[in-house]
C-alpha positions as CSV (number, residue, x, y, z in Angstrom):
1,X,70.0,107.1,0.9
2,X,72.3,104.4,2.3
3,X,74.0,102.4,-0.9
4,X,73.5,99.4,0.7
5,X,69.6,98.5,0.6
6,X,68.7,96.4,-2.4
7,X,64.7,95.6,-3.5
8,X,63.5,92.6,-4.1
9,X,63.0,91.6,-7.2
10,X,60.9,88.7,-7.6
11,X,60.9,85.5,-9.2
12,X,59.9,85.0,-13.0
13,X,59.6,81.9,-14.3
14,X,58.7,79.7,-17.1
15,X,58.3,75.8,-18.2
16,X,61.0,74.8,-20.2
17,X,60.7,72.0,-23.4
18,X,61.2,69.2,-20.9
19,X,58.5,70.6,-18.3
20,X,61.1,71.5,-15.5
21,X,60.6,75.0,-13.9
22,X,63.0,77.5,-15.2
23,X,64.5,81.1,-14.6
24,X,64.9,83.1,-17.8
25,X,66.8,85.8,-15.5
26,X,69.3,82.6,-14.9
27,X,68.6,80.5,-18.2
28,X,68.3,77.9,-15.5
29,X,66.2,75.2,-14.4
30,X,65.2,75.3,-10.8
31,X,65.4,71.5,-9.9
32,X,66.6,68.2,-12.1
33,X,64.6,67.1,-14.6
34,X,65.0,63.8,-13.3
35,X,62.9,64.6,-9.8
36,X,63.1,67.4,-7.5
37,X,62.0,64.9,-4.5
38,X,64.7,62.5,-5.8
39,X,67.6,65.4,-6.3
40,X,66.9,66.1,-2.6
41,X,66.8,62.8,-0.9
42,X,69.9,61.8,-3.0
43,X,72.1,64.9,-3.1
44,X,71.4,67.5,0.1
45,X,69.5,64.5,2.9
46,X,71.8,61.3,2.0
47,X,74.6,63.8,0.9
48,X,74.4,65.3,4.2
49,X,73.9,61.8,6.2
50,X,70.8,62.4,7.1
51,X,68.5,61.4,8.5
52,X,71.4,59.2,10.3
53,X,72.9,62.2,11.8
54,X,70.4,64.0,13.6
55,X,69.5,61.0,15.6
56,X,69.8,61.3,19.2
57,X,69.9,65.1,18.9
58,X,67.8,67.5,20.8
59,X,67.9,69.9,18.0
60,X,69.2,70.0,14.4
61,X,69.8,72.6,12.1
62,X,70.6,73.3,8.4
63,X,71.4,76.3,6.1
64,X,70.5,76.1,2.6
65,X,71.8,79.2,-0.1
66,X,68.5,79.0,-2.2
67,X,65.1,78.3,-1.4
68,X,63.6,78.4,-4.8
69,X,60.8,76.9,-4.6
70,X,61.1,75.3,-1.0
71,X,61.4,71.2,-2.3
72,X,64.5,70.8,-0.1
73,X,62.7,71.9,3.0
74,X,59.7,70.1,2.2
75,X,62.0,66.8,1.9
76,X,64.0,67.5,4.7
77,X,60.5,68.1,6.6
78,X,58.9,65.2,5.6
79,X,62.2,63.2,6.8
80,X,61.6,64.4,9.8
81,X,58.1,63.8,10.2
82,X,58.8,60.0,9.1
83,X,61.6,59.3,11.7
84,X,60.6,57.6,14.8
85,X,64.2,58.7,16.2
86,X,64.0,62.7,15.0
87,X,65.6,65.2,16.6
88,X,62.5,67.3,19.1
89,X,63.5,70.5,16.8
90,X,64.1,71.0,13.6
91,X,65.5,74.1,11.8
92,X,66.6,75.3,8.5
93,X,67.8,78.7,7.8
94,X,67.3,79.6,4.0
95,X,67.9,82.5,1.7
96,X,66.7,83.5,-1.7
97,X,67.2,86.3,-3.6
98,X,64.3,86.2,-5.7
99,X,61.2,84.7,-3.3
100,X,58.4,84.1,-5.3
101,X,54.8,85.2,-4.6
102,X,52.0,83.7,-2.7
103,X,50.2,83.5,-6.1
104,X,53.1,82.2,-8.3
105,X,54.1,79.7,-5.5
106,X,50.8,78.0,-4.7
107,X,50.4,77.5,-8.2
108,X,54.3,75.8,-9.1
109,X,54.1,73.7,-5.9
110,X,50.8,72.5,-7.3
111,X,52.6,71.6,-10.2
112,X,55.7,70.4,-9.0
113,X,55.4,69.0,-5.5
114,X,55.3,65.2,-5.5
115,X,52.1,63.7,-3.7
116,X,54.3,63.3,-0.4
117,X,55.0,66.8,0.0
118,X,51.6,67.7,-1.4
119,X,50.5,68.4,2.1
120,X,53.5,70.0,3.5
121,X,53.5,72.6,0.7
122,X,50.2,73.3,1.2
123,X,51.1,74.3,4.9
124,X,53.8,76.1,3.4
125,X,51.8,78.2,1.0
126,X,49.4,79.5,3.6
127,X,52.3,81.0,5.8
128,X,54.3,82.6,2.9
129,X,55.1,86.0,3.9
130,X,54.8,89.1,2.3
131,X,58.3,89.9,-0.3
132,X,60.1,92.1,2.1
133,X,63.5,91.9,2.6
134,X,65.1,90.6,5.4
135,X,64.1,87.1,8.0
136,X,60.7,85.6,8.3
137,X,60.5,83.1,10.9
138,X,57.7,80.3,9.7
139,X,56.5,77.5,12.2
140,X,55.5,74.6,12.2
141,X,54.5,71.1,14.1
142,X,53.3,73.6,17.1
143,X,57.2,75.3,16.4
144,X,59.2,71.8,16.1
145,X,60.4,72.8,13.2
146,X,61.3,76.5,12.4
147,X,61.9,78.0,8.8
148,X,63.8,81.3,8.8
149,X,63.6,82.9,5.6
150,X,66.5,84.9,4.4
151,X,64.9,87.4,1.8
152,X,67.6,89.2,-0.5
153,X,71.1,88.1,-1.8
154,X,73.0,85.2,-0.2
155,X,76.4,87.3,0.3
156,X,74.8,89.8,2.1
157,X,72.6,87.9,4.4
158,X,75.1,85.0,5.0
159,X,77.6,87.1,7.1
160,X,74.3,88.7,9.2
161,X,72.4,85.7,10.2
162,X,72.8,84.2,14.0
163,X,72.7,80.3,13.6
164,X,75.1,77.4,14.4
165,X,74.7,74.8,11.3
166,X,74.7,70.9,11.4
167,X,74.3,70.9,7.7
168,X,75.0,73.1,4.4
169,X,72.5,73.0,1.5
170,X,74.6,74.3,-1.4
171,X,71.8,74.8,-3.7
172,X,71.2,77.6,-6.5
173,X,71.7,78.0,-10.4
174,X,74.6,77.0,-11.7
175,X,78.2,78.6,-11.1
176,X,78.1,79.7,-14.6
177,X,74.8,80.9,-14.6
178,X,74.9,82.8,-10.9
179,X,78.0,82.7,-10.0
180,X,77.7,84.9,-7.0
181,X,76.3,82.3,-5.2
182,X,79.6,80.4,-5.2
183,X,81.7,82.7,-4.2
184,X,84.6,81.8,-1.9
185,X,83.4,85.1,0.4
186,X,79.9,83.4,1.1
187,X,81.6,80.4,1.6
188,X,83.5,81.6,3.7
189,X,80.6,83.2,5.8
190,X,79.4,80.0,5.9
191,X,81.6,78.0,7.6
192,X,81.6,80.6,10.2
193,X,78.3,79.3,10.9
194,X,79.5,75.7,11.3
195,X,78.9,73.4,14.3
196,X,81.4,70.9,15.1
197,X,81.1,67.6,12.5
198,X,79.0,70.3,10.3
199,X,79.3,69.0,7.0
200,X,78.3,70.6,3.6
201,X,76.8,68.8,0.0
202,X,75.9,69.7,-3.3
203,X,74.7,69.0,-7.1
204,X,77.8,71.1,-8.4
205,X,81.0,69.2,-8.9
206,X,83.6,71.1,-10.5
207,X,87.3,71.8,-9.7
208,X,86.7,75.6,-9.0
209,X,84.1,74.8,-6.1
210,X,86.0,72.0,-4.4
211,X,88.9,74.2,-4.5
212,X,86.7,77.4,-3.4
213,X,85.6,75.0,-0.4
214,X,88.8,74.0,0.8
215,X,89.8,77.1,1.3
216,X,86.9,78.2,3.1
217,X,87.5,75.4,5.4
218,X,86.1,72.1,4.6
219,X,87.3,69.0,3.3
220,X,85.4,68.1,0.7
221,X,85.0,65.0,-2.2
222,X,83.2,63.7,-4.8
223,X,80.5,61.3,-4.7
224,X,78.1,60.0,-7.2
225,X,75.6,62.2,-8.7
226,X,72.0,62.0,-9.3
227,X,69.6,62.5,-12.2
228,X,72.8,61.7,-14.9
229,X,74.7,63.7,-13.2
230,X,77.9,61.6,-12.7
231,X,79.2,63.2,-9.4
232,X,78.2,65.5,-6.8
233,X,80.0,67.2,-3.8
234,X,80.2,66.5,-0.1
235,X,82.6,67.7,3.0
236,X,82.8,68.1,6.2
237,X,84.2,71.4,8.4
238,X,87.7,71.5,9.5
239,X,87.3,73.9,12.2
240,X,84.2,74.9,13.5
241,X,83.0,78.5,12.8
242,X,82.4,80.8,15.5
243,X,78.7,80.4,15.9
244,X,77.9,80.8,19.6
245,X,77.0,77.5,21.3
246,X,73.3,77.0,22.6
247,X,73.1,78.0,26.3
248,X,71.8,75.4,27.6
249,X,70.4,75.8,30.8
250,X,70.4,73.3,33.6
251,X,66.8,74.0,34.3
252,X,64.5,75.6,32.0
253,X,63.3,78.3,34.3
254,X,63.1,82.0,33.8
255,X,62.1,84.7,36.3
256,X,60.9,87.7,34.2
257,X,60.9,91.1,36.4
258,X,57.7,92.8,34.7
259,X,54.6,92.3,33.5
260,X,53.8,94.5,30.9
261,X,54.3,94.4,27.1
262,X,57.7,93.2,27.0
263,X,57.7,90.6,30.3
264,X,54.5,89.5,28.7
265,X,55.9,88.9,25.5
266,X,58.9,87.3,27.0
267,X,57.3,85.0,29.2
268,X,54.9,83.5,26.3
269,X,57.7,83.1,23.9
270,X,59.3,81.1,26.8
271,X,56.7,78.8,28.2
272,X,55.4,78.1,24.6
273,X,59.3,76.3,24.0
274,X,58.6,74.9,27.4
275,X,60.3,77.2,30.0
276,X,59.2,77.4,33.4
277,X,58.1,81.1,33.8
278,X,57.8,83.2,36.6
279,X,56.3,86.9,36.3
280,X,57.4,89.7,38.9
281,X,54.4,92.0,38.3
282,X,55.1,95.2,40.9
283,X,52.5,96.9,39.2
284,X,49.9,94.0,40.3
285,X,51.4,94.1,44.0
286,X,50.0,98.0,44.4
287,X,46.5,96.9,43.0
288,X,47.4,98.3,39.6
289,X,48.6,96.1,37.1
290,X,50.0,97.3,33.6
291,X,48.1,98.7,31.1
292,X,45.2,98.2,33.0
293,X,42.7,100.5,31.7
294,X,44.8,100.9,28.8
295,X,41.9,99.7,26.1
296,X,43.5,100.5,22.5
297,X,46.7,100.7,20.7
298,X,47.9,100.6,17.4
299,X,50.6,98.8,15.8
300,X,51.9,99.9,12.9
301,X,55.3,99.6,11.2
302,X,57.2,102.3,10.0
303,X,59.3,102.9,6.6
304,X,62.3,104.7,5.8
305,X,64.1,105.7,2.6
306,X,67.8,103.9,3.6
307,X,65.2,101.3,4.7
308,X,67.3,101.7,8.6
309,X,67.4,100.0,11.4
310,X,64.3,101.2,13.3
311,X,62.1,100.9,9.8
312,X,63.9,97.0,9.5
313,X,62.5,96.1,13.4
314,X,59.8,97.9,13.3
315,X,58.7,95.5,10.0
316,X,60.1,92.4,11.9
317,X,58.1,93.3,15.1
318,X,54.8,93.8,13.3
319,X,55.3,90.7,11.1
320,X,56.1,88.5,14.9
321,X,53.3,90.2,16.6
322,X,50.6,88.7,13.6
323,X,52.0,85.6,13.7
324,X,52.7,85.0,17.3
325,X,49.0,87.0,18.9
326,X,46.2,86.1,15.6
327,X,45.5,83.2,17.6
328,X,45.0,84.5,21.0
329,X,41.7,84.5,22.2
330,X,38.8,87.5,20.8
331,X,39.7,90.3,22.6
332,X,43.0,89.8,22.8
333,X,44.0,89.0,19.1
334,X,44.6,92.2,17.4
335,X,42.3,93.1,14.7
336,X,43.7,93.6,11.3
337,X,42.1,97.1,10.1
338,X,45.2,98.6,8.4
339,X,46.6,102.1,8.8
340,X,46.4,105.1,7.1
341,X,49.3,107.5,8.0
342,X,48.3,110.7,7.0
343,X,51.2,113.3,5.8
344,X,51.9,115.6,8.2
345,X,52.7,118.1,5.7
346,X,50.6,118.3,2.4
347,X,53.7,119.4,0.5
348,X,55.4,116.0,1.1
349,X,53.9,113.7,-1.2
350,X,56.5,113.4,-4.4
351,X,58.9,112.6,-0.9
352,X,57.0,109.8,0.0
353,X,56.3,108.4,-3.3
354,X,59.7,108.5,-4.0
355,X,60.2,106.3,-0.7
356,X,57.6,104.1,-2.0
357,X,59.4,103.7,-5.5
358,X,63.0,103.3,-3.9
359,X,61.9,100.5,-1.3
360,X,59.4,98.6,-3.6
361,X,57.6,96.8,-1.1
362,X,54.4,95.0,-2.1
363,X,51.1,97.7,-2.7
364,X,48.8,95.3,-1.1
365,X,51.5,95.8,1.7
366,X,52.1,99.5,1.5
367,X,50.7,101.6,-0.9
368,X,50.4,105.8,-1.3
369,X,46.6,107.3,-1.1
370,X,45.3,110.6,-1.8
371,X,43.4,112.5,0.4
372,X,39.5,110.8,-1.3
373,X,41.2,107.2,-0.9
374,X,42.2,107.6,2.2
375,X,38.7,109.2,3.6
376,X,37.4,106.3,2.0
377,X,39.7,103.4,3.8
378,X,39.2,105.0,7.0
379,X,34.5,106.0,6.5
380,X,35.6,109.8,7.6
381,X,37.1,112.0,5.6
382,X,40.8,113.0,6.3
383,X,43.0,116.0,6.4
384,X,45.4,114.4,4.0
385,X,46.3,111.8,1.7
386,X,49.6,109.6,2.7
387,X,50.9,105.8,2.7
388,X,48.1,102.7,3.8
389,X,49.5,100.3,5.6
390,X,47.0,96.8,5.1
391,X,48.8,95.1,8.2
392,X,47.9,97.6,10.4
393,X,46.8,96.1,13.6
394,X,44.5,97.4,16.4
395,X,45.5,96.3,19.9
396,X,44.0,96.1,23.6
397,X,46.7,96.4,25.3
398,X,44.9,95.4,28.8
399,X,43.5,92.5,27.2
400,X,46.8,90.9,25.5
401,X,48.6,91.1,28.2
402,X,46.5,89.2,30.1
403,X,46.1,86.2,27.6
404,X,49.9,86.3,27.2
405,X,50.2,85.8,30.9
406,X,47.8,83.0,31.0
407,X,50.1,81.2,28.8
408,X,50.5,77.5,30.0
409,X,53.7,77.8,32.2
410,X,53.7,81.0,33.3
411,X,53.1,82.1,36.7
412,X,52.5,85.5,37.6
413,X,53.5,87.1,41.2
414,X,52.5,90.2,42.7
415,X,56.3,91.8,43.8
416,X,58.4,94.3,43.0
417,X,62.2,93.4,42.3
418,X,64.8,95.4,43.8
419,X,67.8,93.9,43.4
420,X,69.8,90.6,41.9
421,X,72.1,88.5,43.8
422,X,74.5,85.7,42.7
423,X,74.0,82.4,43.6
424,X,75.4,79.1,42.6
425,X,74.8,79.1,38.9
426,X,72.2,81.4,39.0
427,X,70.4,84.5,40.8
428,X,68.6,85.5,43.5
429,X,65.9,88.0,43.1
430,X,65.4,90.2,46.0
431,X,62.8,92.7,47.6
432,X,63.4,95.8,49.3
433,X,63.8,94.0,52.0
434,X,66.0,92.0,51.0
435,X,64.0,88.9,51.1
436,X,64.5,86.5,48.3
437,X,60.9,86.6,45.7
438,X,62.8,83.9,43.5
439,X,65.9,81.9,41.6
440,X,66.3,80.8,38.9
441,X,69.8,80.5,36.5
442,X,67.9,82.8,34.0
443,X,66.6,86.2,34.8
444,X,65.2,88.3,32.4
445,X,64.4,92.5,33.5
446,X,61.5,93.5,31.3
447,X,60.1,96.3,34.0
448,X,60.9,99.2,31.6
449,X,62.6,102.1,33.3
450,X,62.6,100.1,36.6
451,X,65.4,98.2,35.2
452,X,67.9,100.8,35.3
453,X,67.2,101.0,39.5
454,X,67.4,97.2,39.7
455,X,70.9,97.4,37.6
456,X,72.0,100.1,39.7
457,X,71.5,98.4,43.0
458,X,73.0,95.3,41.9
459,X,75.9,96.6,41.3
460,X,75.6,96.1,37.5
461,X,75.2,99.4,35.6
462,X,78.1,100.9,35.9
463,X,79.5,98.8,32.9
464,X,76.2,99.9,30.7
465,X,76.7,103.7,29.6
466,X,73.9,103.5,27.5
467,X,70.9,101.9,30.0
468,X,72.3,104.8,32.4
469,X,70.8,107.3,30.0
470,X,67.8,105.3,30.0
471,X,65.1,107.8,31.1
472,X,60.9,107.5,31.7
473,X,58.7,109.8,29.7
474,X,54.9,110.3,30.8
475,X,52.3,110.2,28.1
476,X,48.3,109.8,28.1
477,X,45.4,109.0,25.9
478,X,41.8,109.7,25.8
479,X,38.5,107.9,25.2
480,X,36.2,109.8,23.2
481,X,32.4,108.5,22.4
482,X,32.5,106.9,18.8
483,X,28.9,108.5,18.0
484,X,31.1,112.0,18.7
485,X,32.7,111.1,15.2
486,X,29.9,109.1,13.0
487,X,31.0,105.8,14.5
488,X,34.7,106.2,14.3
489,X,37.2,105.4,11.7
490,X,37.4,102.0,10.2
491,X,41.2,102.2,10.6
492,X,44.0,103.1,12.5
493,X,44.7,107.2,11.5
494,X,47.8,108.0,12.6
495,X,50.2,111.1,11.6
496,X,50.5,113.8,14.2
497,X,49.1,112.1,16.8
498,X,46.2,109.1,16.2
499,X,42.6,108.4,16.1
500,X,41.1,104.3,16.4
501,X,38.4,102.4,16.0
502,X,35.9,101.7,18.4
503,X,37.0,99.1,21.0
504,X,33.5,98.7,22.0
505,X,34.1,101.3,24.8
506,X,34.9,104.4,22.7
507,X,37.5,105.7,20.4
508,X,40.7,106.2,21.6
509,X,42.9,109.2,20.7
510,X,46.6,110.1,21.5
511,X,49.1,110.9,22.7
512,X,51.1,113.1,25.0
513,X,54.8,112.9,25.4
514,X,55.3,114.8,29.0
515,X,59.2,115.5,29.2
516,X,60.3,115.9,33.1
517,X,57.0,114.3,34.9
518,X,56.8,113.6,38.0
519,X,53.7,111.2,38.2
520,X,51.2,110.1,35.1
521,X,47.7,111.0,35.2
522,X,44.7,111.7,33.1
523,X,44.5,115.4,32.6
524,X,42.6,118.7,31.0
525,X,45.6,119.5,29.2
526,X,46.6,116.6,27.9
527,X,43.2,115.4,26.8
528,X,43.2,119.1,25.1
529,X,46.4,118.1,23.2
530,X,44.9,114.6,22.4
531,X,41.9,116.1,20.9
532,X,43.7,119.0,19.0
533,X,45.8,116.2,17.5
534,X,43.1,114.0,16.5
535,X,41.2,117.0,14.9
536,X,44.1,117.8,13.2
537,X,44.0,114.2,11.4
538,X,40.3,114.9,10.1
539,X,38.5,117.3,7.6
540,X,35.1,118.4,7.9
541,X,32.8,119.3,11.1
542,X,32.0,116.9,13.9
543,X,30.0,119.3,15.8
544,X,29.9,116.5,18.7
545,X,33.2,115.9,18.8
546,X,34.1,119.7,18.7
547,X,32.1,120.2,21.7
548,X,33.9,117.0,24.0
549,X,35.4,119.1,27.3
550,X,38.9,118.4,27.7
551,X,39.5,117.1,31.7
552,X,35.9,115.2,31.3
553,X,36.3,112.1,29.3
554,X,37.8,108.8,30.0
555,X,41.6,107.9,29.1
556,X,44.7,106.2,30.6
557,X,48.2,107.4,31.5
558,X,51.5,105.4,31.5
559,X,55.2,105.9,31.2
560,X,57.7,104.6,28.4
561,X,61.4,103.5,29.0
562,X,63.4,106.0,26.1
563,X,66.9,105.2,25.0
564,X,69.1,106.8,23.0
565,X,68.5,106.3,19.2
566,X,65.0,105.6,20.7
567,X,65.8,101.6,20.3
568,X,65.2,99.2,23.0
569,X,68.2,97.0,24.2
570,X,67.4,93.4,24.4
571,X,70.1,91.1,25.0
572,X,72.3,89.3,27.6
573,X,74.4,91.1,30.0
574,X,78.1,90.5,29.0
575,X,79.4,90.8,32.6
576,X,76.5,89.1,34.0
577,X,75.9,85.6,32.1
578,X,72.4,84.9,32.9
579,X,71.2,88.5,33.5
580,X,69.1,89.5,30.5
581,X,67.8,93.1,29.5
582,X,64.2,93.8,27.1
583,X,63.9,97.5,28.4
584,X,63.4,100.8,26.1
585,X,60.2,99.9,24.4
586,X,59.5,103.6,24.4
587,X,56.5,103.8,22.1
588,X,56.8,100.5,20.4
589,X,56.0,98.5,23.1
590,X,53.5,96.1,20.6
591,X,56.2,96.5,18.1
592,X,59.2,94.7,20.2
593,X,57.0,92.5,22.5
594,X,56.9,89.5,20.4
595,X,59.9,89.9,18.5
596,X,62.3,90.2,21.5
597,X,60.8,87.4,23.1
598,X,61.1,85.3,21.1
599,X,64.7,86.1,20.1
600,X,65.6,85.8,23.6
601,X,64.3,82.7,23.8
602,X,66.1,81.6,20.6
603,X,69.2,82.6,21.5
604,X,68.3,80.6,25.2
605,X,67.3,77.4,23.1
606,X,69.9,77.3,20.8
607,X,67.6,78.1,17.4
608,X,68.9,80.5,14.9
609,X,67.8,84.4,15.9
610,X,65.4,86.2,14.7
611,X,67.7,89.2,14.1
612,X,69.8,89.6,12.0
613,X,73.5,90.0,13.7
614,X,73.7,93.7,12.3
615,X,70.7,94.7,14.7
616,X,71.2,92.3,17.4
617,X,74.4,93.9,17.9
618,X,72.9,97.6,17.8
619,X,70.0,96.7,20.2
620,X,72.4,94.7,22.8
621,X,72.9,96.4,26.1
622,X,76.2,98.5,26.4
């Protein structure tokens, strides 16, 4: 198990004498006793020189070290809501070590936020995310202003986020009490982050942290405290970190070569900041466009012992996908069922629970079941027990794409790309006959393995070793008649292979991973396999089901784009500034779609990412 992953421990509190919130883990009050809406007008907004500062600004962003109880944002927010002369976007990026719970923070917000912010934190409250470590991306005022929530301790998330700050909210328990979270290394970290003119304040004033400041790199004084208080500290950067600049482009237009889950994805994560997007579908220029046909998926995240890379995406992508698609039209919006991954061998079990124990992720997020709980969760009873997933989401593929696509802004055009040109500032798009489809300074290639032909003929792959090895594997699924198996689960069953609910249309059942294929297509012997695998999932006789005729029924065949490492690479080109790459989806095309869109469009618009810089970095093209 990798010595670096950390659980969460949550917040515990109590009321002190005076009535202030306080830590007993910190023997330390959370906010003055003199005003928490006071302590950050005073200390972290006027400290900071806002709202003076951000005027005039397309976009303004601010870091803050503890989130506690979220009063600084909710100040900061309501700021901005009361400006005539804000800033269009708004973000802060904040990190806490110990988040508190939906229950525990409806009820202290209740409590402690003043009638101004009563309605903020109630808007707050209903998008507080599950306790899992790593970022949460909140949104709000239709995504004017962004919250990107840092869960798990400040030293080790400040050097991993992707952000370039206007202003530091030093805020926490006091050095004495925690005094990690004034360390001159995070400090440092932090002022790596700065913009130019970035400046920095906070309710600590002591020797040490002025000191610890300067050397990180800012100049720094004191000015007078709040809340009795007598002085408080405020600086400015010396030298800006090394935060990439937003790339701003010229004209917000995109052309996004594919159509499928990931160009989907891209293009409504785009048009929804405002982009002008246009679609290259090739699979709608032969009559046959992507996942047509292709009625259910299922999206479920996956977990991992060391708590790696693919488990930490996989978590981020799900957790996008809810918030980004709930909202879609029925049909399209996936349908919260939850999964039940059923062990694959029954001999596993103390394995898994010892995941379970080591991670500590909520139980009404992921939980072990036996074999009875399981049956139970899913109306038919199962092989096994295994893990329950309560986030587990049922897709039609078919169907999202579509209302992604129908995004306002987003025009979609029947052509296949074959190659990219230079021009000007930007790109030419081009056909195989070398007639232009499209320009635009940003081009995004989302068209799965097709990318690696596009890259090739450009002249462009030769510097990306990794999207060489890029190859297309064939798989299928099958539609079986729901009354074949009582009605169908009630869940997503996965394990070796899966089995969904009814769509409407059937079950679906999958899948086949052909190595070497020439062509997809529906077949006996892979509808055989798809039924063998779905049987093997289930205990029990389902003398209908038993009797289905592999090469009869329904299904829908497709390829996936496979990397190395089975990870996607999503990213700019680095010899090609304005070429983009979301390709490698493999199997988790729902998983990535939303997530890579949007970080792509972060990193286009100048918000902080998504990802953290430790998986950015593994998932950029090379």
């Amino acid at each position: 198990m990798s010595s670096s992953y950390l659980p969460l421990t949550p917040a515990v509190t109590d009321i002190n004498a005076d009535g202030t919130l306080f830590s007993p883990l910190y023997d330390d009050v959370y906010h003055s006793p003199s005003g928490a809406l006071g302590q950050a007008e005073h200390v972290f907004l006027q400290g900071n020189g806002l709202p003076e500062r951000w005027r005039g600004r397309d976009g303004f962003t601010v870091c803050e070290t503890g989130f506690g109880l979220g009063l600084n944002f909710l100040a900061l927010w309501n700021a901005w809501r009361n400006d005539p002369q804000r800033p269009a976007a708004l973000h802060m990026v904040s990190m806490e070590a110990h988040p508190f719970t939906r229950a525990n923070l409806v009820a202290q917000l209740a409590r402690y936020a003043p009638a101004p912010l009563a309605e903020l934190a109630q808007a707050l409250s209903a998008q507080w995310p599950a306790l899992l470590p790593g970022l949460h991306r909140l949104e709000f005022e239709n995504g004017a202003v962004t919250l990107t929530l840092g869960f798990g301790d400040a030293q080790g998330l400040a050097r991993r986020l992707n952000a370039r700050v206007d202003a530091f909210f030093l805020d926490g328990f006091a050095p004495e009490r925690n005094p990690r979270m004034w360390a001159t290394p995070l400090l440092r970290d932090l002022a790596k982050l700065a913009a130019p003119g970035a400046t920095v304040a906070t309710w600590v004033c002591t020797g040490e942290l002025r000191h610890a400041l300067q050397g990180a790199g800012f100049d720094v004084a004191c000015a007078p405290g709040y809340g009795g208080k007598g002085h408080m500290t405020v600086g400015t950067v010396r030298t800006p970190g090394c935060a990439a600049a937003a790339l701003r482009a010229t004209v917000r237009h995109a052309v996004v070569v594919g159509a499928g889950l990931a160009g989907a994805g891209m293009a409504q994560s785009l048009a929804g900041r405002g982009w002008r997007v246009t679609v290259l579908d090739a699979g709608r220029a032969l009559g046959a466009p992507a996942h047509g046909g292709h009625v259910a998926a299922a999206l479920t995240p996956v977990i991992a012992r060391d708590d790696n890379a693919r488990a930490r995406l996989s978590r981020a992508g799900s957790q996008r996908a809810e918030a980004r698609w709930l909202g879609l039209a029925h049909g399209a919006a996936p349908r919260v069922c939850g999964t039940v991954q059923v062990e694959r061998d029954a001999g596993k079990s103390a394995a898994l629970a010892g995941t379970l124990e080591t991670l500590a992720f909520p139980s009404d997020w992921v939980r072990m079941v036996d074999r009875d709980e399981a049956s139970a969760l899913a109306g038919l009873p199962l092989a096994r027990g295994g893990v329950f997933f309560a986030q587990g989401m049922l897709v039609q593929p078919n169907r999202l794409i579509d209302a992604l696509l129908q995004t306002p802004g987003v025009t979609v055009v029947p052509a296949k790309a074959a190659r990219l040109e230079p021009v000007g500032q930007g790109w030419r798009v081009l056909d195989e006959q070398g007639l232009e489809i499209e320009h635009a300074e940003t081009v995004i290639l989302a068209n799965a393995f097709g990318a690696q032909g596009v890259l090739a003929d450009s002249g462009l792959l030769d510097p990306l070793p990794r999207i060489a090895q890029m190859h297309a594997l064939a798989g299928e699924v099958t539609l079986v008649p729901a009354a074949s198996l009582a009605g169908g689960p009630r869940c997503i069953v996965g394990g070796e292979g899966y089995l969904l609910p009814d769509v409407g249309a059937g079950c679906v059942v999958g899948s086949t991973y052909m190595h070497g294929a020439t062509q997809t297509q529906v077949s006996a012997e892979g509808q055989r396999v798809t039924l063998d695998k779905a049987a093997g999932l289930l205990s029990g006789h389902f003398p209908d089901f038993d009797a289905l005729v592999p090469g009869t029924l329904p299904g829908w065949a497709g390829w996936r784009a496979v990397l190395p490492g089975r990870l996607p690479a999503v990213g700019e080109l680095p010899h090609a500034k304005g070429v983009w790459l979301a390709v490698g989806y493999a199997s988790r095309g729902l998983s990535w779609s939303a997530l890579m869109g949007d970080e792509i469009a972060a990193r286009l618009t100048g918000e902080p990412g998504l990802l953290e810089s430790d998986l950015a970095q593994l998932v950029s093209p090379r």
